[in-house]
C-alpha positions in Angstrom: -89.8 103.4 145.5 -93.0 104.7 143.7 -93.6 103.2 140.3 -96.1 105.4 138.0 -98.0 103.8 134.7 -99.6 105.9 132.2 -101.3 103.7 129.5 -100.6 103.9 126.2 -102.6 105.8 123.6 -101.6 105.8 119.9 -102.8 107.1 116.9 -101.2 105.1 115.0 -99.7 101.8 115.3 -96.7 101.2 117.7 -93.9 98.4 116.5 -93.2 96.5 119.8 -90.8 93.3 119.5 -90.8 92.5 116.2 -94.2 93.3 114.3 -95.7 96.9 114.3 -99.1 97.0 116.0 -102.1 98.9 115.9 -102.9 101.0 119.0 -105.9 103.3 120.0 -105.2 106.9 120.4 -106.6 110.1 121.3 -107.2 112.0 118.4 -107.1 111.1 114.7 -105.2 109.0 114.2 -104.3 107.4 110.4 -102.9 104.0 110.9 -99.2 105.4 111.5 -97.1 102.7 112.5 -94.5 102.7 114.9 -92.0 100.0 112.8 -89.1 100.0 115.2 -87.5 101.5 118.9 -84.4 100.6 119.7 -82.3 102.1 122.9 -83.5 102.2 126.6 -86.2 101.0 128.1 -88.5 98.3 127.5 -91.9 98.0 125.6 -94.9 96.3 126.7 -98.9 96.4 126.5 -97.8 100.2 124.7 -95.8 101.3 127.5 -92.4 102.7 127.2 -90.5 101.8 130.9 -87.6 103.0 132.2 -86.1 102.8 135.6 -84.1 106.2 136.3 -82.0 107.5 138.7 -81.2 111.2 140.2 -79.3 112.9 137.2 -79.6 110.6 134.8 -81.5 110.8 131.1 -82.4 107.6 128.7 -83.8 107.8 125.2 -85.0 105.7 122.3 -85.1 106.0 119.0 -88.7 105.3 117.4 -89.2 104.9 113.6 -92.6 106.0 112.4 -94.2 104.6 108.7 -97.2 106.1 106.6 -98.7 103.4 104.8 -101.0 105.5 102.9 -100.8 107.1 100.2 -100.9 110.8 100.7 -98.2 113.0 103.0 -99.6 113.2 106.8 -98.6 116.1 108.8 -98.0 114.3 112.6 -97.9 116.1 115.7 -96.4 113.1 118.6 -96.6 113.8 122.3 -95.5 112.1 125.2 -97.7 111.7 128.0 -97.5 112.7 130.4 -94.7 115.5 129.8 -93.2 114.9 133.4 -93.6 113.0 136.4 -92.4 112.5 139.8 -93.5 116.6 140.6 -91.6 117.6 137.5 -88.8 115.5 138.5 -88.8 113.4 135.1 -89.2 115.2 131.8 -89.7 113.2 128.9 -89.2 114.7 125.4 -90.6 114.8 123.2 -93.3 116.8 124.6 -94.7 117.7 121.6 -92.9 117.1 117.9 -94.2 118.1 114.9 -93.1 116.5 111.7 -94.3 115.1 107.6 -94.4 111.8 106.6 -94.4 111.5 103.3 -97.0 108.6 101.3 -95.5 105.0 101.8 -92.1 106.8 103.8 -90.4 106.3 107.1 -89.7 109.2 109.9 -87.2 108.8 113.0 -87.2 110.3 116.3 -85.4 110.2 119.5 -87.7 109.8 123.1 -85.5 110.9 125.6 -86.3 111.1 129.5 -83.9 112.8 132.2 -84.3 112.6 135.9 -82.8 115.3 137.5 -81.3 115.6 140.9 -84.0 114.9 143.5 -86.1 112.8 141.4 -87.2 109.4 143.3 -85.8 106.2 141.8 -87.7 104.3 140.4 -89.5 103.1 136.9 -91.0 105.3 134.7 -93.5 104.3 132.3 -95.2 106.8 129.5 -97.2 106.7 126.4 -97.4 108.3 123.0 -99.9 110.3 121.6 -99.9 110.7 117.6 -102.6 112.8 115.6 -102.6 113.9 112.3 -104.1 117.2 110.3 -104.0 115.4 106.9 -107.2 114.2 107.0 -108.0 111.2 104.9 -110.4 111.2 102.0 -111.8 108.8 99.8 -110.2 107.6 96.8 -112.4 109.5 93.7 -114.4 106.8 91.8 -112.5 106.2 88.3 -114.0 107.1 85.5 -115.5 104.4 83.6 -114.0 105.9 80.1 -111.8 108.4 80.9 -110.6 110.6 78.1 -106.9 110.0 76.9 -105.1 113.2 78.1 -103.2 114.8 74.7 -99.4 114.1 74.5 -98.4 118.3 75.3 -95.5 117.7 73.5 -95.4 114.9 71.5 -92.5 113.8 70.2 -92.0 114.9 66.7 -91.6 111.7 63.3 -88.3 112.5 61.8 -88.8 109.3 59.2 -88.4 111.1 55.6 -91.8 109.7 53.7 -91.9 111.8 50.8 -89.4 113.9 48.8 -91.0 117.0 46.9 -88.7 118.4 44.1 -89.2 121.6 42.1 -87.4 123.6 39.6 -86.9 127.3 39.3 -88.2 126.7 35.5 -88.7 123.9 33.5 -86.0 125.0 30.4 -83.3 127.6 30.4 -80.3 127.9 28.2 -77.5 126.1 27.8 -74.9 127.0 30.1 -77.8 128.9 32.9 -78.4 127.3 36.5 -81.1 125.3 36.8 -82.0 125.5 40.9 -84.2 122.2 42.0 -85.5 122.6 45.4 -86.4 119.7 47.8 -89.0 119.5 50.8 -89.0 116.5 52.6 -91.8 115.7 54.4 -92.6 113.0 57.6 -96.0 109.8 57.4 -97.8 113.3 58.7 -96.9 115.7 55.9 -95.2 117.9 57.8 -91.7 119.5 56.7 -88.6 117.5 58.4 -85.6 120.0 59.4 -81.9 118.7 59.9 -82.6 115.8 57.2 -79.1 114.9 55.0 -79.8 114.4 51.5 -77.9 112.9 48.5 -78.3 114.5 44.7 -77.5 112.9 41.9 -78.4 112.8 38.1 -79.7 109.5 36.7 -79.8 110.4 32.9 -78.9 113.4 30.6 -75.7 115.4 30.2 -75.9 117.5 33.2 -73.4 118.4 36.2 -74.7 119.4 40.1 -72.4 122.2 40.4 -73.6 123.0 44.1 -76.0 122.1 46.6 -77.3 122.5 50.4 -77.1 118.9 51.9 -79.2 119.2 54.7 -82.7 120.5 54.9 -83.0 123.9 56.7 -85.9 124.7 59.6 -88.8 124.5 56.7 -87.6 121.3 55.7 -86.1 122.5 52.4 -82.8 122.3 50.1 -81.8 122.5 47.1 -79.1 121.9 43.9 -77.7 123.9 41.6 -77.1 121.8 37.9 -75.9 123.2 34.7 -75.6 121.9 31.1 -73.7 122.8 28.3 -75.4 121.0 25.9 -79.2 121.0 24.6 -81.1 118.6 26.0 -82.7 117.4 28.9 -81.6 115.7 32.3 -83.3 114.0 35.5 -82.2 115.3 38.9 -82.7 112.5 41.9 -83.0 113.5 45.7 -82.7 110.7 48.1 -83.7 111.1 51.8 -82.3 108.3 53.5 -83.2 105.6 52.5 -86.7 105.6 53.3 -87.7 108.3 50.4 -86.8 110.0 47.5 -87.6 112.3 44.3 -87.1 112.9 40.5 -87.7 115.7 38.5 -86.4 116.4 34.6 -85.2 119.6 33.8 -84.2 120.5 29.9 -81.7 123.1 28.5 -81.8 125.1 24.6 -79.1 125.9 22.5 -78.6 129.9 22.6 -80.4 131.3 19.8 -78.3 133.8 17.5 -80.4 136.8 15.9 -80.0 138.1 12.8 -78.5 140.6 11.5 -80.5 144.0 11.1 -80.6 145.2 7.8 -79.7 148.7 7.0 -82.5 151.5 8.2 -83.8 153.3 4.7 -83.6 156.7 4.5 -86.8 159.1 4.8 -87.1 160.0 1.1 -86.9 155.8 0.6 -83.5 155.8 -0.8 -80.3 155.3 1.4 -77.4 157.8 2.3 -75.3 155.4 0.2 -77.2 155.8 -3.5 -78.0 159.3 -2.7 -73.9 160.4 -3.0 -73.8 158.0 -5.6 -76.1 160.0 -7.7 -75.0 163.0 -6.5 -71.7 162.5 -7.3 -72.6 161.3 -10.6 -74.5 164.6 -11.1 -71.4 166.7 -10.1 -69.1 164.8 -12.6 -71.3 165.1 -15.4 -71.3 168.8 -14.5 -67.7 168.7 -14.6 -67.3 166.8 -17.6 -69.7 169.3 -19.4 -67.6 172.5 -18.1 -64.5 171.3 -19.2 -65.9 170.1 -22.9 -67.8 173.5 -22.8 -64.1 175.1 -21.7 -62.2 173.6 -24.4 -64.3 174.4 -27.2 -64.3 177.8 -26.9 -60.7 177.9 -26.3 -61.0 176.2 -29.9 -63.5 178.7 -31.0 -61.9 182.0 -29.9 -58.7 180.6 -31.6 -60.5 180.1 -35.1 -62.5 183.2 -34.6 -65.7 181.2 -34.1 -69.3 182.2 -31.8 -68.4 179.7 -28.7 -71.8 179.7 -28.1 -72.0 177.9 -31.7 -69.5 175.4 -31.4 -70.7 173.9 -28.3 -71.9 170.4 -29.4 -74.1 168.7 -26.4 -73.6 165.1 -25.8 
């Protein structure tokens, strides 16, 4: 029975009974730790023994850990590959795997013996090395600059209510339209805010409104009055803020009435028959005085033109 021993390099660290330890390797290695094995074999001074047998295989499972901080990319090899003239063929040759910062990463080691291979024991080691390579931690800066919030989260608390009317008097009956803004600590418009209206004094009615303020912060009541006076309109936000504004109707004023247009000589259509008419009845009253008397006269044999007696 020949028994070959190949010592153990590591990388890393290799866990043996119960602790993981730290073992010299070829290469670079980064403190890897070999944290558990369990299956075949036994482990000891680095040295993973078996004792095989023509056509048979053992294995263990090996559980690697990256302490560090950053990902290392690991490439493990067993060495050497094979023994006994090619007899014995351990896997994994060569594996090629990620750790990730602070994680875990399990592999099988499995070694088969095949037909003519000499019993015996069988000893190997692992080689890890890494292509992360490790870099100092950057020295923090003394007063490092506050990075901006990108998207900071926007203050829907109502501070301030703004109200405004579409004029300050109108006439009885006419829609008075009172607008509201509501505002945040920042000033800045606050959408999807539900407001209540309501009139504190005066003789006025809300006849409609927009309860909620729109994207630009605003809405807005409509209030009517059917008598003259004034009224104060009150917007509550919550109840963190709120608004007044007075608003005042007029009674309708009533014109009067035109008088009648003269007529271009000065003198209406109205006196102008009267005299006219006046005129033609004196004409008539004449002619038919004038008419009679010489009916008189031609009776009597008298000059008509003589007996005509002007008023």
């Amino acid at each position: 029975m020949t028994k070959l021993t190949v010592f153990v390099v590591l990388v890393s660290c290799l866990a043996l009974i119960a602790l993981p330890i730290h073992l010299g390797a070829e290469g670079n290695n980064q403190s890897i730790l070999i944290v558990s094995h369990e299956g075949d074999g036994e482990w000891e001074d680095g040295h993973w023994t078996v004792t095989l047998w023509p056509g048979e295989s053992k294995s263990a499972e090996l559980v690697f850990h990256n302490p560090l901080d950053v990902d290392l990319d690991v490439t493990a090899r067993a060495t050497p590959c094979s023994l006994d003239n090619g007899n014995v063929v351990f896997c994994f040759c060569t594996r090629t795997f990620t750790i990730a910062a602070g994680g875990n990463y399990t592999d099988t080691l499995v070694v088969t013996a095949d037909g003519d291979t000499t019993p015996g024991e069988y000893s190997v080691a692992i080689v890890l090395e890494t292509d992360t390579p490790l870099e100092p931690d950057p020295e923090p800066d003394p007063d490092p600059d506050p990075d901006p919030d990108p998207d900071p989260e926007p203050d829907l608390t109502p501070r301030r209510v703004s109200l405004t009317a579409s004029a300050s008097n109108k006439t009885v009956g006419e829609l008075h339209r009172v607008s509201a803004v509501v505002y945040n600590q920042v000033d800045e418009p606050i959408p999807g805010i539900s407001l209540t209206w309501s009139i504190p004094t005066g003789d006025a009615t809300i006849v409609d409104v927009a309860a909620t303020t729109n994207s630009a912060g605003v809405a807005w009541a409509d209030v009517r009055s059917l008598v003259p006076g004034s009224a104060s309109v009150r917007c509550y936000a919550g109840t963190t803020a709120s608004g007044t504004i007075s608003i005042a109707w007029s009674a309708a004023i009533v014109p009067d009435p035109e008088p009648p247009a003269p007529s271009e000589g000065g003198l209406s259509k109205t006196v102008i028959f009267m005299i006219v008419l006046l005129i033609v009845g004196a004409g008539v009253f004449l002619y038919l005085r004038w008419k009679k008397r010489r009916t008189e006269a031609v009776e009597a044999d008298l000059d008509p033109l003589e007996s005509v007696e002007l008023p």
